[in-house]
One Martini backbone bead per residue (centre of mass of N, CA, C, O) as a GRO file, in nm:
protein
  324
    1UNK     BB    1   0.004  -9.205   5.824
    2UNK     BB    2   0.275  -9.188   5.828
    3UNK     BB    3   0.374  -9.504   5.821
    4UNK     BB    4   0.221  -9.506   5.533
    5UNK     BB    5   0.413  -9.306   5.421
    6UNK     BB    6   0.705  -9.470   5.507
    7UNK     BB    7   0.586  -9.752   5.317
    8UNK     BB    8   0.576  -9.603   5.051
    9UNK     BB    9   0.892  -9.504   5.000
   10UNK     BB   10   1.039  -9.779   5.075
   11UNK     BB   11   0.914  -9.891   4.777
   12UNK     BB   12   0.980  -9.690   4.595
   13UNK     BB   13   1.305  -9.706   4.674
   14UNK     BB   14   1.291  -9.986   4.597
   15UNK     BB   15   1.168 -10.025   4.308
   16UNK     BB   16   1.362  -9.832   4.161
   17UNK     BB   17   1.622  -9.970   4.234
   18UNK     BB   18   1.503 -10.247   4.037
   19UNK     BB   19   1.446 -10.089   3.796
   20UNK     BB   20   1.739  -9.988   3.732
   21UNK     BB   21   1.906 -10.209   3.742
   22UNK     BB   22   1.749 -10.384   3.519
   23UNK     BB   23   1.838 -10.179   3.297
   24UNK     BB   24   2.136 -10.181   3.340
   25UNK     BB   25   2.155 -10.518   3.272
   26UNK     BB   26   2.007 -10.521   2.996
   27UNK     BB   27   2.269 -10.254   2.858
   28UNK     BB   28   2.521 -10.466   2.928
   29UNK     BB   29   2.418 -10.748   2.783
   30UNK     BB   30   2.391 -10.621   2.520
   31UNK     BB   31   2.638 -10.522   2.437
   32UNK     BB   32   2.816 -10.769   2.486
   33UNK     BB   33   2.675 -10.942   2.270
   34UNK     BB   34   2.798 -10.731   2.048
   35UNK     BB   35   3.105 -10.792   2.113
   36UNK     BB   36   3.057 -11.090   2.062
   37UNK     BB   37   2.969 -11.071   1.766
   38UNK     BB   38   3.232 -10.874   1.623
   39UNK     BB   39   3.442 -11.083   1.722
   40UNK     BB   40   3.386 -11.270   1.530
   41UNK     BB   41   3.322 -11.136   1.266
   42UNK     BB   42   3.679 -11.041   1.296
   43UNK     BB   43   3.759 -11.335   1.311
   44UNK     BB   44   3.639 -11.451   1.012
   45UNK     BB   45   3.763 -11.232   0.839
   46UNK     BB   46   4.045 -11.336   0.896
   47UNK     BB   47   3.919 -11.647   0.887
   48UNK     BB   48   3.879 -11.646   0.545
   49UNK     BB   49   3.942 -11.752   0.265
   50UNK     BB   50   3.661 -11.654   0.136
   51UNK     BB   51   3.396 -11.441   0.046
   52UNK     BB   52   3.122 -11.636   0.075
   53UNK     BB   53   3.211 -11.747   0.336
   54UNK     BB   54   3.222 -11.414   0.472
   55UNK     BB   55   2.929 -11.378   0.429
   56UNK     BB   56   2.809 -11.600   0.551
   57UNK     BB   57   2.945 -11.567   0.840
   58UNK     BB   58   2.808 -11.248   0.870
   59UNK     BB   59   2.504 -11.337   0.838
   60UNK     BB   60   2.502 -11.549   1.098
   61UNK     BB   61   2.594 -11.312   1.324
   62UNK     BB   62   2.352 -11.132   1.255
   63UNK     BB   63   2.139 -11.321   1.348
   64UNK     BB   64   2.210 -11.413   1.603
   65UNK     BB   65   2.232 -11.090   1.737
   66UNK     BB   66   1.916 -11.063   1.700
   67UNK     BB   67   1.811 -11.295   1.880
   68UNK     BB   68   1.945 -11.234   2.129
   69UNK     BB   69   1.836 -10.962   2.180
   70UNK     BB   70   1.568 -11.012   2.168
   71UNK     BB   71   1.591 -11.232   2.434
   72UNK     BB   72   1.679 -10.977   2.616
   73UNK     BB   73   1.426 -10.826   2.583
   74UNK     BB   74   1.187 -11.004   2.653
   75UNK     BB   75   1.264 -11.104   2.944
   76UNK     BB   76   1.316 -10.799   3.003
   77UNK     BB   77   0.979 -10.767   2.999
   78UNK     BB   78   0.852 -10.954   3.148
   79UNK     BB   79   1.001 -10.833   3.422
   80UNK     BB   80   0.885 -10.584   3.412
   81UNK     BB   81   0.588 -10.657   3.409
   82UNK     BB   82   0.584 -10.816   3.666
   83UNK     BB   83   0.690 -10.650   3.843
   84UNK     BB   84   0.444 -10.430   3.822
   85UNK     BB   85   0.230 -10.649   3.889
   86UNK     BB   86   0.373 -10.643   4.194
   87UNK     BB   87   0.291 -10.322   4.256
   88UNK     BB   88  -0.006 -10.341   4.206
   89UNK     BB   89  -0.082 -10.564   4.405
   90UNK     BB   90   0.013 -10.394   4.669
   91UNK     BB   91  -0.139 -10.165   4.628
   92UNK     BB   92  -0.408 -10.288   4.633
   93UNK     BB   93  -0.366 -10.402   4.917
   94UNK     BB   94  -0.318 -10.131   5.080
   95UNK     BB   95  -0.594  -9.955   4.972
   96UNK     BB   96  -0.769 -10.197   5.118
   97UNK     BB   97  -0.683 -10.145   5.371
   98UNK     BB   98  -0.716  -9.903   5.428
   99UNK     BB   99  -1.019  -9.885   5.373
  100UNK     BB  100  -1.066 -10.120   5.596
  101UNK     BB  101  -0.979  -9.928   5.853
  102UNK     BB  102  -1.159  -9.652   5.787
  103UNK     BB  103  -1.446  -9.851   5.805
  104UNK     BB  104  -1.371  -9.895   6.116
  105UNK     BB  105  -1.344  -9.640   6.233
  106UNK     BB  106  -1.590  -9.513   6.177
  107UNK     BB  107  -1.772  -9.757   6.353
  108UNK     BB  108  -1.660  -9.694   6.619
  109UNK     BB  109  -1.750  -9.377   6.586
  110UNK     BB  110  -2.073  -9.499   6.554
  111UNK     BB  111  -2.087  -9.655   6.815
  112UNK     BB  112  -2.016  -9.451   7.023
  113UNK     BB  113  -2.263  -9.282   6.977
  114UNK     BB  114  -2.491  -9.462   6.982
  115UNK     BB  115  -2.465  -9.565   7.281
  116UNK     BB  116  -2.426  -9.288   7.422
  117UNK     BB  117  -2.732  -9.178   7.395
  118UNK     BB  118  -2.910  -9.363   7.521
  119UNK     BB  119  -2.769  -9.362   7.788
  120UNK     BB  120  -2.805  -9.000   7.848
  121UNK     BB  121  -3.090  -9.022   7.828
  122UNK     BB  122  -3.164  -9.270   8.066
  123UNK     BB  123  -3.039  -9.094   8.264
  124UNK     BB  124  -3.184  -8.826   8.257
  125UNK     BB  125  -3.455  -8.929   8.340
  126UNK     BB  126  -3.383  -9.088   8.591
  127UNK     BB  127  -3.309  -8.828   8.764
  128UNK     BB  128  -3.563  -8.680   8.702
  129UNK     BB  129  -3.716  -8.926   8.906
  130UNK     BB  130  -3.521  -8.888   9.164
  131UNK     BB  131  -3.517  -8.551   9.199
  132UNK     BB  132  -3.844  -8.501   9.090
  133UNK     BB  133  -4.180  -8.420   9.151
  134UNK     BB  134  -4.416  -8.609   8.990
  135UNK     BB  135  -4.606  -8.664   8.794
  136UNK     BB  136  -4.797  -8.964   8.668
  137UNK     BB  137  -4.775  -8.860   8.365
  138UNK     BB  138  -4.466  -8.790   8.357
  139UNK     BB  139  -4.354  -9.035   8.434
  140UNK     BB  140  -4.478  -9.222   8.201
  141UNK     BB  141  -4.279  -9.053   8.002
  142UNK     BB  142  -3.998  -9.124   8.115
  143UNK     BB  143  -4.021  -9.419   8.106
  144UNK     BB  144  -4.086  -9.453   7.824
  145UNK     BB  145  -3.843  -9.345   7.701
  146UNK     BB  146  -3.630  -9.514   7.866
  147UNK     BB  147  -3.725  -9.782   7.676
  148UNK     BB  148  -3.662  -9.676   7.431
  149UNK     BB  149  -3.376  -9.673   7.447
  150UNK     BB  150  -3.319  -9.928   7.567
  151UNK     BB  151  -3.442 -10.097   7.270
  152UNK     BB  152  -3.192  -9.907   7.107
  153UNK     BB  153  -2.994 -10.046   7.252
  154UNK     BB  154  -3.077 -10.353   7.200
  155UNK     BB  155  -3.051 -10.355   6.882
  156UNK     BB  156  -2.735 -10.230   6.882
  157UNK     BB  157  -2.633 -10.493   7.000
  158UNK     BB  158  -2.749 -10.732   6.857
  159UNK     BB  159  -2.636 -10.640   6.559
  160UNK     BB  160  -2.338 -10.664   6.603
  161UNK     BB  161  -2.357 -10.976   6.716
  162UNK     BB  162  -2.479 -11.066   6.444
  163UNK     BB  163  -2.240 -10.999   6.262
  164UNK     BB  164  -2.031 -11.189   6.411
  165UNK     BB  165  -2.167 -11.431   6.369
  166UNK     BB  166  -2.217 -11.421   6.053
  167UNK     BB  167  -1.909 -11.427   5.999
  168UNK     BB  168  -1.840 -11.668   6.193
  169UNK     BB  169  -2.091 -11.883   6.115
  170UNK     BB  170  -2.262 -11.928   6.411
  171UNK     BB  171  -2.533 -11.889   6.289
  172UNK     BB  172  -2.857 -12.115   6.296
  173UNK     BB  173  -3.098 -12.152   6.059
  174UNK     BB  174  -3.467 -12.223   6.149
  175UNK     BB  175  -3.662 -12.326   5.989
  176UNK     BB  176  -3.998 -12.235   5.940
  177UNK     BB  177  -4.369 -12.232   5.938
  178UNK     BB  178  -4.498 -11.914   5.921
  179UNK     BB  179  -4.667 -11.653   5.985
  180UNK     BB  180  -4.595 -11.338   5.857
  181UNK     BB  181  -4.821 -11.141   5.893
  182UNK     BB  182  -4.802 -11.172   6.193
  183UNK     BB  183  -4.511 -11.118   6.241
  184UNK     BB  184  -4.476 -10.830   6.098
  185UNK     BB  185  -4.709 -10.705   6.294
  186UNK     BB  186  -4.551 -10.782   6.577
  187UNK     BB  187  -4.285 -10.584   6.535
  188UNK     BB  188  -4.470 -10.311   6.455
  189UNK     BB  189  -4.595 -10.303   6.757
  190UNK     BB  190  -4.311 -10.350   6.936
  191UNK     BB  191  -4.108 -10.090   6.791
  192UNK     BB  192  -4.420  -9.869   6.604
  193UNK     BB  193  -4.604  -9.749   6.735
  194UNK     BB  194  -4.589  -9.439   6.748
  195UNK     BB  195  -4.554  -9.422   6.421
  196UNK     BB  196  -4.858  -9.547   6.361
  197UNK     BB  197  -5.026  -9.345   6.520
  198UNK     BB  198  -4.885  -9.063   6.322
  199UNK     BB  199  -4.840  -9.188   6.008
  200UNK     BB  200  -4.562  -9.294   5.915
  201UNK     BB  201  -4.689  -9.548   5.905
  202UNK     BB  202  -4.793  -9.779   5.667
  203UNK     BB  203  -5.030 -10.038   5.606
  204UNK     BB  204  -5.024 -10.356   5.407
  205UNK     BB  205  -5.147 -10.636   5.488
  206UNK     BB  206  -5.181 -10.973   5.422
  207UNK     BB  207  -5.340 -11.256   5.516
  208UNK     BB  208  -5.229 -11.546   5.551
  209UNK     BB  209  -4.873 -11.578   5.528
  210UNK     BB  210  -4.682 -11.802   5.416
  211UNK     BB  211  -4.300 -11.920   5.552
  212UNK     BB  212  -3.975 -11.990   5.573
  213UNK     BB  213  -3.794 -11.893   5.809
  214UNK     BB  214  -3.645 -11.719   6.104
  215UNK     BB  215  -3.767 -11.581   6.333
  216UNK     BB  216  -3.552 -11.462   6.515
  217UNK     BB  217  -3.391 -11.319   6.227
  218UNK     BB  218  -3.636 -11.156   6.085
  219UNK     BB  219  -3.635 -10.911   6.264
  220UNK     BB  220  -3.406 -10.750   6.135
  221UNK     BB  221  -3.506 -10.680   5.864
  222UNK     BB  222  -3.746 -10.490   5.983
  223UNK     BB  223  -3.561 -10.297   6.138
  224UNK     BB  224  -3.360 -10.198   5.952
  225UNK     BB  225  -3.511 -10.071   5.727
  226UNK     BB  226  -3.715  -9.904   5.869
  227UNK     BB  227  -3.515  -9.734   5.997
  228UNK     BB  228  -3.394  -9.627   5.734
  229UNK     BB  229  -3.649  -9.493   5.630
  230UNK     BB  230  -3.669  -9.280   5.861
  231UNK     BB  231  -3.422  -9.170   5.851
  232UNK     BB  232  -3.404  -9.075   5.558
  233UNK     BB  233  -3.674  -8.876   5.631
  234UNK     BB  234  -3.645  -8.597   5.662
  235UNK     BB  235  -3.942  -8.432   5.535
  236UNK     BB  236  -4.103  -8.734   5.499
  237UNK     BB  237  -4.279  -8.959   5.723
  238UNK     BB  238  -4.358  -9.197   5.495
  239UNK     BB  239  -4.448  -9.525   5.514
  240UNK     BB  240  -4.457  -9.811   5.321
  241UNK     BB  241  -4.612 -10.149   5.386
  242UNK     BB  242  -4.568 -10.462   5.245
  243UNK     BB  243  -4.785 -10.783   5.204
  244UNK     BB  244  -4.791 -11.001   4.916
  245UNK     BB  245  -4.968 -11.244   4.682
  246UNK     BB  246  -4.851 -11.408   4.464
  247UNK     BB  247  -4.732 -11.586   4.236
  248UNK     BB  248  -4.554 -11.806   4.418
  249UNK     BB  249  -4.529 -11.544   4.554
  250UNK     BB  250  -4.369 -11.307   4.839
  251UNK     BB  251  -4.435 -10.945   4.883
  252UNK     BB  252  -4.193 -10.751   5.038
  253UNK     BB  253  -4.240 -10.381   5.086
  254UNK     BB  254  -4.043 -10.043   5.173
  255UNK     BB  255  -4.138  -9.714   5.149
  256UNK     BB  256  -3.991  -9.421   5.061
  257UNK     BB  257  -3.944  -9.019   5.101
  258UNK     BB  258  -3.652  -8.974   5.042
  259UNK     BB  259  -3.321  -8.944   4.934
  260UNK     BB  260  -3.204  -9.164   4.855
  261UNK     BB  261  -3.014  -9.355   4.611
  262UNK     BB  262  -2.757  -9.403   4.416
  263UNK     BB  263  -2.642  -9.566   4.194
  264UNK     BB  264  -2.393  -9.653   4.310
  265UNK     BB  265  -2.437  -9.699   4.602
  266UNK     BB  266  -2.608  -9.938   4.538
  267UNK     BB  267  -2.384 -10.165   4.511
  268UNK     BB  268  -2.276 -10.098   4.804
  269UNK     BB  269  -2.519 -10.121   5.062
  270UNK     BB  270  -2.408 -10.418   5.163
  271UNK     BB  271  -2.184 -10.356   5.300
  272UNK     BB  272  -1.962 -10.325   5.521
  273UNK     BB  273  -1.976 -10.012   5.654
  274UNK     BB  274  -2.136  -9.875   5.410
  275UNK     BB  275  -2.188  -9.521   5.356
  276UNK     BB  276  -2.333  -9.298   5.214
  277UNK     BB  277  -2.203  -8.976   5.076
  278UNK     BB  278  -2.404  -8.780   5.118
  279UNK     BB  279  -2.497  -8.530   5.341
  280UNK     BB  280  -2.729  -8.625   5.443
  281UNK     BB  281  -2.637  -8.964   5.514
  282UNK     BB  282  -2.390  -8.805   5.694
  283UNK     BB  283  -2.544  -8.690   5.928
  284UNK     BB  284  -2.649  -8.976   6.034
  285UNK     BB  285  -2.715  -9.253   6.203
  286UNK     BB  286  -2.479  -9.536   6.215
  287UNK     BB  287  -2.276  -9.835   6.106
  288UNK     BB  288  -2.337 -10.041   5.829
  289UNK     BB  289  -2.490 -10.321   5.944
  290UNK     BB  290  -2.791 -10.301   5.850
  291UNK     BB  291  -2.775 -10.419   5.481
  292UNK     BB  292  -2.622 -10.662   5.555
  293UNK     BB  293  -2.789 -10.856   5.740
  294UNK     BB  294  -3.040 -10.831   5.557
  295UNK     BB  295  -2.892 -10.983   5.288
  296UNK     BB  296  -2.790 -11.216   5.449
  297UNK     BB  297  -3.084 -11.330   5.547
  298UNK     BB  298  -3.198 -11.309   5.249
  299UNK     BB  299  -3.007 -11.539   5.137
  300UNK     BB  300  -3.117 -11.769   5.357
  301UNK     BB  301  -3.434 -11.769   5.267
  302UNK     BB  302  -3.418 -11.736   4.921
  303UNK     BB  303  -3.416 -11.463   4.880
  304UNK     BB  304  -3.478 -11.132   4.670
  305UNK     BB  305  -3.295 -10.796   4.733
  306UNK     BB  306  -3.414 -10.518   4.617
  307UNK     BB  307  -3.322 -10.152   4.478
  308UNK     BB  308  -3.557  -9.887   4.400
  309UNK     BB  309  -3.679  -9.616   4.317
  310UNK     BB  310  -3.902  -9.353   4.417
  311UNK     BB  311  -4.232  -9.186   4.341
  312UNK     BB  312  -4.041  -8.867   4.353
  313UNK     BB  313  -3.871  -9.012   4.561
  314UNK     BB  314  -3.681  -9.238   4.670
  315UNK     BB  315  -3.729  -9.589   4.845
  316UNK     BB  316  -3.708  -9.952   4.705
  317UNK     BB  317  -3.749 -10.256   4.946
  318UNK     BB  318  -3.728 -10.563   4.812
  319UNK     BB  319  -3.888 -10.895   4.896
  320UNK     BB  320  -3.888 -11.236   4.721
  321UNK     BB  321  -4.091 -11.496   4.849
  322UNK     BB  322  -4.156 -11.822   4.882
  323UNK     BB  323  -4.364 -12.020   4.923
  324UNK     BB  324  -4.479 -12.305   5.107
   0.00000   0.00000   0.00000
């Protein structure tokens, strides 16, 4: 902050200080230019033999005085503007870039807690099982739990991987047809059994609809929602998913019941490092990269991913996939 305090400062008396020279070469130019007009017109004064003759030539050398001033008030406006649209593009590069390290910093400071968390859950359960003779159904539940947290960890190890992937251009998308109803119950069965047990997920697949996909790619999109719908469902952990077959095209779509998103955010989330700014959803963890993921995945498999209110609160994640 210091640093960008003092580049701020040492800018601004650059450019006062280019600022001043310039206004004071305008009214420098500007003088010079009436002097030597003046000093014409009683060159002119005097040498002139009649009056017509010096009517004429006192009248043409304010003409010329009056054109000079105009070029050079002129030319010193357009250098004027030109100036200051090179400090408004600096000033706008600048604040770019400082948004761009804030949204950075906040990244490291949300993976930095995303790993700890499930790493220190999974370290006190395997103590837990280490140092104290348990029965074999408490056994079997922090086996269970300590496997939980193992695949979110390596979900949130994944998505990183992932987005550096798809920046780097490196990810190569392998389309193929696929049942999508048997692979989207496939991941939802792999990752939200207990969740689908408790009556939070709630289920509408329709059978046997196919699509070009990217498997390895896809279980992405369904992941990322998924956690989001439940992540900001803070009140009521109520979640439906659909899969439905429509004329020439297949509608996935995700709604929850939770705080929803504003019009503004609308615009915003899907921006890398992105999190929406009330206080519910900034109390939530997260790191930002999960709904940039899912819409650069779903703009590859050519298909349309729109987000709009659900009705009495909530949102609603619609994907609009070609059928094949």
């Amino acid at each position: 902050m210091k640093e960008r305090s003092r580049t701020i400062i040492i800018l601004g008396a650059l450019f006062g200080y280019i600022l001043l020279q310039f206004l004071w070469w305008e009214v420098l130019l500007v003088r010079q230019t009436t002097e030597i007009i003046d000093l014409k017109q009683k060159i002119a004064e005097v040498t002139a033999m009649d009056e017509p003759r010096l009517v004429r030539e006192i009248e043409f050398l304010h003409q010329k005085k009056k054109i000079q001033v105009l070029m050079v008030v002129g030319e010193g406006t357009v250098f004027l503007l030109l100036l200051l649209f090179g400090i408004y593009k600096i000033k706008q590069a600048q604040d770019k870039e400082t948004a761009l390290n804030n949204q950075q910093k906040n990244f490291f400071l949300s993976i930095t807690h995303e790993l700890k968390t499930p790493i220190a859950a999974t370290k006190l359960q395997l103590q837990t099982l280490q140092k104290q003779k348990l029965n074999e159904e408490t056994q079997q539940s922090l086996i269970t739990n300590a496997l939980i947290e193992t695949e979110r960890l390596n979900a949130l190890i994944d998505n990183v991987l992932l987005a550096s992937r798809l920046d780097a251009g490196e990810f190569v998308f392998k389309m193929g047809k696929h049942n999508l109803s048997k692979v989207i119950t496939g991941i939802l069965n792999r990752y939200y059994t207990k969740e689908i047990t408790a009556g939070e997920l709630k289920l509408n697949i329709d059978e046997n609809i196919y699509c070009e996909i990217d498997e390895s790619a896809f279980p992405s999109i369904i992941t990322n929602l998924v956690d989001n719908a439940l992540k900001y469902s803070l009140n009521s952990k109520e979640i439906f998913i659909e899969l439905l077959s429509e004329k020439n095209a297949t509608l996935l779509s995700i709604k929850d019941k939770g705080c929803g998103i504003s019009d503004t955010d609308k615009e915003k989330i899907f921006n890398k490092f992105f999190r929406a700014g009330n206080e519910e959803t900034r109390n939530t963890k997260g790191t930002g990269l999960g709904l940039y993921i899912v819409n650069y995945i779903v703009n590859k498999h050519n298909a349309k991913l729109t987000v709009k209110d659900n009705s009495p609160t909530g949102s609603v994640f619609e994907i609009r996939f070609n059928e094949a």
